[in-house]
C-alpha positions as CSV (number, residue, x, y, z in Angstrom):
1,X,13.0,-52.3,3.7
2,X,14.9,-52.3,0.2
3,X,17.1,-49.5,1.7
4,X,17.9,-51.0,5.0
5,X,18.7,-54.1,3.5
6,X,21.4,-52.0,1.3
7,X,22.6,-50.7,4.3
8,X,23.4,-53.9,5.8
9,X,25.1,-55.0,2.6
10,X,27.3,-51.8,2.8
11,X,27.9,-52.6,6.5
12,X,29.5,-56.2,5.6
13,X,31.6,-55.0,2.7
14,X,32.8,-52.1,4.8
15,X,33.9,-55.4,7.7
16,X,35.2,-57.1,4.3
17,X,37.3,-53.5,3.3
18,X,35.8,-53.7,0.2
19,X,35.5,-50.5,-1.9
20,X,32.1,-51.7,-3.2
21,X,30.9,-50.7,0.5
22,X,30.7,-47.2,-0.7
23,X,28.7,-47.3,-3.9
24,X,26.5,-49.7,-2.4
25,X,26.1,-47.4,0.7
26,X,25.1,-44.6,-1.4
27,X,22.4,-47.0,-3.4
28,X,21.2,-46.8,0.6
29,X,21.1,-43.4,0.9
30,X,19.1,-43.1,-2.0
31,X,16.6,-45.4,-1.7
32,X,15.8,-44.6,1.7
33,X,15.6,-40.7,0.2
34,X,12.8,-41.8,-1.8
35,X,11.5,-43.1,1.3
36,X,11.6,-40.4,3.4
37,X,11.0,-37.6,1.0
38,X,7.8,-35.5,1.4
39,X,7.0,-36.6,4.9
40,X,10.1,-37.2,6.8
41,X,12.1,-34.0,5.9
42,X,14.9,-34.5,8.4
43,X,14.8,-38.2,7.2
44,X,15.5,-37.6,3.8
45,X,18.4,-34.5,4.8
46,X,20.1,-36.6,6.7
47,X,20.2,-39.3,3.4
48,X,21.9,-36.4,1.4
49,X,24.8,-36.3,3.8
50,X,24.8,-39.9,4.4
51,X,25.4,-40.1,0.3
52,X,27.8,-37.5,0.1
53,X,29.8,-39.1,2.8
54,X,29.8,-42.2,0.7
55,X,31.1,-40.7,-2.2
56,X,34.0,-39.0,-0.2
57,X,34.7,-42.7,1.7
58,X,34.6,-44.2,-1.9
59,X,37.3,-41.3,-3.4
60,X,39.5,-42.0,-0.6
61,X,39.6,-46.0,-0.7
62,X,39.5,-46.0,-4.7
63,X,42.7,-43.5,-5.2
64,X,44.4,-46.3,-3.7
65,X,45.1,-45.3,0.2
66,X,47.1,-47.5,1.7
67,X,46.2,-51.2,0.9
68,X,47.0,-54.1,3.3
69,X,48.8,-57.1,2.1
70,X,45.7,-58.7,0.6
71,X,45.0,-56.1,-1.7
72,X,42.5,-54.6,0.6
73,X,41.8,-51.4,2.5
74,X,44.6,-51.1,5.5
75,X,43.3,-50.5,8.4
76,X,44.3,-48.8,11.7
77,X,43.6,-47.3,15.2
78,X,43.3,-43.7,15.5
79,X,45.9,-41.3,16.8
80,X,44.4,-39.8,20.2
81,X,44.2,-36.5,18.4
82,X,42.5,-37.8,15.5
83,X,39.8,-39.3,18.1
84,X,39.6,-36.3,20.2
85,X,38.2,-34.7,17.2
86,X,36.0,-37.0,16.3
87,X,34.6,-37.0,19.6
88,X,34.4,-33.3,19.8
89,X,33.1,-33.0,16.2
90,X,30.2,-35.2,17.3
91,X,29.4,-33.6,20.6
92,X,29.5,-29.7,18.8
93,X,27.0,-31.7,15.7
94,X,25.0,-33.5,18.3
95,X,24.2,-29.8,19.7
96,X,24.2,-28.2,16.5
97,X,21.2,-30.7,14.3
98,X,19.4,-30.6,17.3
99,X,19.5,-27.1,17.8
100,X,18.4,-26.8,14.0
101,X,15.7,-29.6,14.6
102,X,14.3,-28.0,17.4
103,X,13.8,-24.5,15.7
104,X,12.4,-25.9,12.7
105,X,10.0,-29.2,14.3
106,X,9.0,-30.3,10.8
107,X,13.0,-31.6,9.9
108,X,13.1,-34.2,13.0
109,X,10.1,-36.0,15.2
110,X,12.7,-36.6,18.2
111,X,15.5,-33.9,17.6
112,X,18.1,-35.0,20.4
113,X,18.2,-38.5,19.0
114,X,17.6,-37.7,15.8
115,X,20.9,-35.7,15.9
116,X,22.4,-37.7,18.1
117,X,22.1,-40.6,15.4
118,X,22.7,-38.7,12.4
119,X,26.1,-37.4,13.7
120,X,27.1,-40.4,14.9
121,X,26.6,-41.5,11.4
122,X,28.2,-39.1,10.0
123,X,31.3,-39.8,12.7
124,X,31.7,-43.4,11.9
125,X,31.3,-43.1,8.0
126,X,34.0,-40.4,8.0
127,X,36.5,-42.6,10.3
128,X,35.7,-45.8,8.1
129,X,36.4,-43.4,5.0
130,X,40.0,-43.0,6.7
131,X,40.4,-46.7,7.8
132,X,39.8,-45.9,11.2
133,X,39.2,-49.2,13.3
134,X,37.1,-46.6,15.6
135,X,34.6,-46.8,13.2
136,X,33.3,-49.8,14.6
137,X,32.7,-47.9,18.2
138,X,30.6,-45.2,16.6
139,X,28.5,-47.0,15.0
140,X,28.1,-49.3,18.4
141,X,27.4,-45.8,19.9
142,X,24.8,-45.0,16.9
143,X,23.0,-48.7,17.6
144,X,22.3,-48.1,21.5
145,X,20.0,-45.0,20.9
146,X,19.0,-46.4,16.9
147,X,17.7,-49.3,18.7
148,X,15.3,-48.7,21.5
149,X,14.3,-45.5,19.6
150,X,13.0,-47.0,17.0
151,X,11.1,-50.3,18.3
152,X,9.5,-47.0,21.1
153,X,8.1,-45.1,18.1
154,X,6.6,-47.9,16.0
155,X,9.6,-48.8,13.4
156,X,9.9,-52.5,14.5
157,X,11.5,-53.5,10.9
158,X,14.2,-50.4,11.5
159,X,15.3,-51.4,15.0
160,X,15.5,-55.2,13.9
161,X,17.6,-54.2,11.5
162,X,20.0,-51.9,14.1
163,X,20.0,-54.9,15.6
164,X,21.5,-56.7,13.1
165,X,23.6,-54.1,12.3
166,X,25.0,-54.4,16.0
167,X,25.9,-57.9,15.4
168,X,27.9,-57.0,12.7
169,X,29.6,-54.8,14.2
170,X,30.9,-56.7,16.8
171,X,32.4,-58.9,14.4
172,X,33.4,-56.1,11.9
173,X,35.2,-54.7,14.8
174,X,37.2,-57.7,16.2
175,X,38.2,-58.4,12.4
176,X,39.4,-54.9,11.6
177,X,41.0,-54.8,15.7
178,X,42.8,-58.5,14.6
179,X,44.1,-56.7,11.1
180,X,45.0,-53.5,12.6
181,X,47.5,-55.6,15.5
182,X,48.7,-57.7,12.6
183,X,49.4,-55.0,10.5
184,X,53.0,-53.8,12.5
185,X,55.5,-54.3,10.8
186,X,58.2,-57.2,12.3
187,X,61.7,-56.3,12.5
188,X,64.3,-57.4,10.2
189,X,65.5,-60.8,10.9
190,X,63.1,-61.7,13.5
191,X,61.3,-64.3,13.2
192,X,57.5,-64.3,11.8
């Protein structure tokens, strides 16, 4: 509970641009390592990358990438390249963790959606590392499995929580979509 509700926090400093999103995020990580180690395997790997991805996000937004007008993180779309790999990154990882979580059965109890959600994690902290407004759409993409599969196998307090976390992300997302537009530069001379 103590980790999800870290993971939230992360979530709403990340819509806020707020570098504190990643030290908090990896706070997550760890507590819910704790959780999940000794009888959740696959639980507690997929906590290792979730922390290392949260210290690479907070390198990238701390060495001062591009900050918006406000003094926080910029943000922006994606190029179509840059989401055509993202997209193919998570399909070939999707395949690849549950390849992995099928041959060995103790890592993951449902290995499609297990990898399927741990990818997509993976994809959306990497694009929110990079400023990446498409951030928002893989986690959306995360919550519509997260959710039902969690409330099926028993883990009403998790899926509550992805629900929440949808929530949000809906309004993460408009926020970040709003900056993004507002972000272009106007021409000189023209008015405001």
């Amino acid at each position: 509970m103590i980790g999800n509700t870290f993971g939230l926090a992360a979530l709403a400093l990340g819509w806020k641009r707020s570098v504190w999103t990643w030290p908090v995020q990896f706070a997550a990580g760890l507590i819910l390592f704790g959780a999940f180690a000794g009888h959740l395997t696959g639980s507690a790997g997929k906590q290792v990358v979730v922390m290392a991805v949260a210290v690479m996000g907070w390198i990238a937004w701390t060495r001062g990438k591009k900050e918006a007008q406000d003094g926080s993180i910029a943000v922006r779309f994606a190029t179509w390249k840059e989401r055509g790999l993202m997209v193919a990154a998570g399909a070939a990882g999707t395949v690849a963790v549950a390849l992995l979580f099928k041959a060995y059965p103790s890592l993951s109890w449902d290995p499609w959606p297990d990898a399927y959600i741990f990818v997509g994690t993976i994809v959306a902290m990497y694009a929110q590392a990079r400023g990446m407004v498409e951030f928002w759409f893989a986690w959306l993409l995360v919550d519509l499995v997260g959710v039902p599969l969690n409330f099926a196998n028993g883990y009403a307090f998790s899926g509550f929580v992805y629900v929440i976390y949808g929530a949000l992300v809906l309004w993460g997302m408009r926020d970040w979509w709003l900056r993004s537009r507002s972000a272009a530069p106007a021409l000189e001379g023209a008015p405001a």
